[in-house]
Backbone bond lengths (Angstrom), bond angles and torsions (degrees), N, CA, C in turn:
res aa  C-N    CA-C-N  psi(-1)  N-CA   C-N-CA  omega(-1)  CA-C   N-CA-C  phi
1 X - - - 1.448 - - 1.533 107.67 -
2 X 1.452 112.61 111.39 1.726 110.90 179.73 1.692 110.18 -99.97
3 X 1.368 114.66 166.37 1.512 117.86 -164.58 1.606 104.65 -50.07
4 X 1.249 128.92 -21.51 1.445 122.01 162.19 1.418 134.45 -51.88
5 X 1.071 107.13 -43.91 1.620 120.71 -175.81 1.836 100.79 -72.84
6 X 1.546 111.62 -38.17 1.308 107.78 -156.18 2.066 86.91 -86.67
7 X 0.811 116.71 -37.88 1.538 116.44 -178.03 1.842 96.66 -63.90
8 X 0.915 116.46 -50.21 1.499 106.54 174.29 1.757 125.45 -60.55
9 X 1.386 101.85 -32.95 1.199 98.45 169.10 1.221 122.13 -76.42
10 X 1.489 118.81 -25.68 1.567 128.02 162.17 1.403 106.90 -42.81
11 X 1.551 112.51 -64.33 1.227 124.68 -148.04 1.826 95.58 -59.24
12 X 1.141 97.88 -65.63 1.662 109.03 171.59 1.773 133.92 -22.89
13 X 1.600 87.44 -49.96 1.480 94.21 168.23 1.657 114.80 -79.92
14 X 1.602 121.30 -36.84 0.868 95.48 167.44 1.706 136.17 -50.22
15 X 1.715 86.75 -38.83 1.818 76.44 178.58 1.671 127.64 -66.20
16 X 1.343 96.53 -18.16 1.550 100.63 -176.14 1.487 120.34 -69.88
17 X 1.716 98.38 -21.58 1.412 119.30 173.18 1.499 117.57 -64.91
18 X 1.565 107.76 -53.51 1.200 98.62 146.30 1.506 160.47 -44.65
19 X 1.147 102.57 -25.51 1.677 127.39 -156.43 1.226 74.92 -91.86
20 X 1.236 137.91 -82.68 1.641 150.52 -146.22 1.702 102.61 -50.26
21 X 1.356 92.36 -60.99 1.648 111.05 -171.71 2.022 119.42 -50.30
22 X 1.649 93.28 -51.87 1.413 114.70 -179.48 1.564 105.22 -45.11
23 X 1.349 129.06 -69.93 1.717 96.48 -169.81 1.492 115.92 -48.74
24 X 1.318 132.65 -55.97 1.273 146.45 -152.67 1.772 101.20 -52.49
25 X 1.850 97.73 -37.18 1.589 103.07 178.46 1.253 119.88 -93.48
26 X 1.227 124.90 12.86 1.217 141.30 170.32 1.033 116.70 -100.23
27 X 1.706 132.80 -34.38 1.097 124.73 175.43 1.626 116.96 -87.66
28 X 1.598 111.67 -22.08 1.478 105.95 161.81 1.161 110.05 -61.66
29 X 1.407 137.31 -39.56 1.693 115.70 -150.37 1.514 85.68 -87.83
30 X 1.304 149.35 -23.79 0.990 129.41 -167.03 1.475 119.74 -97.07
31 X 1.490 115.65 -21.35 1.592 100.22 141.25 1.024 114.64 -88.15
32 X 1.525 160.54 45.20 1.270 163.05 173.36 1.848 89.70 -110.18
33 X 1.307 125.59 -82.29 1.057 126.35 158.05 1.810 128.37 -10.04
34 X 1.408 97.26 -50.04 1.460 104.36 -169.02 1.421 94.62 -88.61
35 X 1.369 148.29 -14.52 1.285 138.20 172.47 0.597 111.07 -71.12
36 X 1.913 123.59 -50.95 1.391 137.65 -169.90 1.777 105.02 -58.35
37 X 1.253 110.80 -54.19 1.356 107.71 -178.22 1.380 118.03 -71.84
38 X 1.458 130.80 -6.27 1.234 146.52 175.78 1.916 106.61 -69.27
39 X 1.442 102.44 -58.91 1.445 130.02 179.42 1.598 107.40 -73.74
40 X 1.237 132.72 -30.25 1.346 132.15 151.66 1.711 124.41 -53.45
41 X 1.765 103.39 -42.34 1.537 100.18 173.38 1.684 115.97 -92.68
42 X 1.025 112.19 16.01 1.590 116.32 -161.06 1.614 86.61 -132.93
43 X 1.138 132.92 -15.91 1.491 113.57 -172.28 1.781 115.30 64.28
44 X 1.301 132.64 30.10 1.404 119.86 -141.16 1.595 71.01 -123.96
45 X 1.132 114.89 158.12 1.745 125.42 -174.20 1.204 97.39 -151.73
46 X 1.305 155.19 53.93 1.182 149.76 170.22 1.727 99.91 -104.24
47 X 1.741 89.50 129.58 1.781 84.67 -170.14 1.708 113.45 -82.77
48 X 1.259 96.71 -10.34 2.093 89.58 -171.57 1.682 78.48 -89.12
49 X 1.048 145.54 27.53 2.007 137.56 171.45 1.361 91.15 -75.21
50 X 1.476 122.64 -43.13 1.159 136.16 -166.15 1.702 132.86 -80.61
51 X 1.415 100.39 -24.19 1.775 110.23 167.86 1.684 107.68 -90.86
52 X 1.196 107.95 -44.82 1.769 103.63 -153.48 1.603 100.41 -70.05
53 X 1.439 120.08 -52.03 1.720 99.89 168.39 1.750 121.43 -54.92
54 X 1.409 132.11 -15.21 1.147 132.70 -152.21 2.086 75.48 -90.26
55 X 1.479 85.87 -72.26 1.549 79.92 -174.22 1.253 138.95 -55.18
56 X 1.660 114.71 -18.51 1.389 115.01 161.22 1.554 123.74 -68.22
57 X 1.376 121.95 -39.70 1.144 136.22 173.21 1.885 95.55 -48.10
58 X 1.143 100.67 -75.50 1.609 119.21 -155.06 1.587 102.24 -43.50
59 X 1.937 116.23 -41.68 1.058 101.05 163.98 1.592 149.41 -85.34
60 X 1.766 107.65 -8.23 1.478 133.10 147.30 1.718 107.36 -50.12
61 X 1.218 124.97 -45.50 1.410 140.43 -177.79 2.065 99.61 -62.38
62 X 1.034 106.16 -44.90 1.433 117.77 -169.04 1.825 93.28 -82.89
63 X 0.389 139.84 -69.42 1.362 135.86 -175.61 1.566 108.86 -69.53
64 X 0.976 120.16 -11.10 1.908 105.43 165.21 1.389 95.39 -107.75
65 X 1.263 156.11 -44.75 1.298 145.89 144.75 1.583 143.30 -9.60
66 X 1.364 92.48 -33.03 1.583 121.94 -139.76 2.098 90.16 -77.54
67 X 1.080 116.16 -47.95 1.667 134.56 -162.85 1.940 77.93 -65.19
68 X 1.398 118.39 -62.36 1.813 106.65 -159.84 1.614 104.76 -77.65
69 X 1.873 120.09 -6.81 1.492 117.01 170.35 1.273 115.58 -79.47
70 X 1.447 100.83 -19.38 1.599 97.35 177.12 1.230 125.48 -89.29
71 X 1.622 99.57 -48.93 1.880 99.41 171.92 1.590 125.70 -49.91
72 X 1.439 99.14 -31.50 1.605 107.36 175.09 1.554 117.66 -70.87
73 X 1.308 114.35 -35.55 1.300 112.55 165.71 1.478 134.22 -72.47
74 X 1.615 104.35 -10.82 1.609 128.98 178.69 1.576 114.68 -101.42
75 X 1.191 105.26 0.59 1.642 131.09 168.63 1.357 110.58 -93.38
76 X 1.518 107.74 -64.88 1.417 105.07 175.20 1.037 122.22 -32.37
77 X 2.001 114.18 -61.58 1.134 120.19 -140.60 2.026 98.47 -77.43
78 X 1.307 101.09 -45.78 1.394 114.75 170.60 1.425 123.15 -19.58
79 X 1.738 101.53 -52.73 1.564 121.48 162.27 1.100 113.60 -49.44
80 X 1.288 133.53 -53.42 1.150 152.49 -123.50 1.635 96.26 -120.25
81 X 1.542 149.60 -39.26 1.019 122.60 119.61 1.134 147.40 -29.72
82 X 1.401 130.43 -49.06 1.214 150.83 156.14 1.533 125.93 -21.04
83 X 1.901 106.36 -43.39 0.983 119.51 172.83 1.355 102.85 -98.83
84 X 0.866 127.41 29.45 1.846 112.92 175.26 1.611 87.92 -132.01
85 X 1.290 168.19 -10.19 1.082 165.78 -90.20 1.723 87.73 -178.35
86 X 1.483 104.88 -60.40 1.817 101.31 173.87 2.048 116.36 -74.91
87 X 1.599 86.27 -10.30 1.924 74.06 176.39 1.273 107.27 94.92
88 X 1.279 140.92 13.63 1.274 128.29 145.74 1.974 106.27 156.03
């Protein structure tokens, strides 16, 4: 295995890190956002206003997500055997 293969496999996981991660962080900032701007027009300052939609969302988000976080990670890894089995 020469510094190519191992920089590619870097590169790779990073993206998968991404790929996986991105809905889950997409759907917090965007009800994070929508509370915030909710509590901006309402004047309302209550600090748990701010976890219980994040976390309800995030876990509705996790469970409709969950089937394309896994296959993608069962792809990767597949690859990722694949190349260790052929030697680099």
């Amino acid at each position: 295995m020469n510094e190519f293969a191992v920089l590619e496999i870097g590169r790779e996981a990073t993206w998968m890190l991404l790929l996986i991660s991105a809905p889950l962080l997409v759907v917090g900032t965007v009800v994070g956002i929508t509370v915030a701007l909710l509590q901006a027009l309402t004047t309302i300052q209550e600090t748990t206003l701010t976890f219980v939609p994040k976390i309800v969302a995030m876990l509705a988000a996790m469970v409709l997500f969950l089937p394309f976080m896994t296959t993608t990670l069962i792809e990767f890894t597949q690859r990722l055997f694949d190349r260790i089995v052929a030697g680099g």
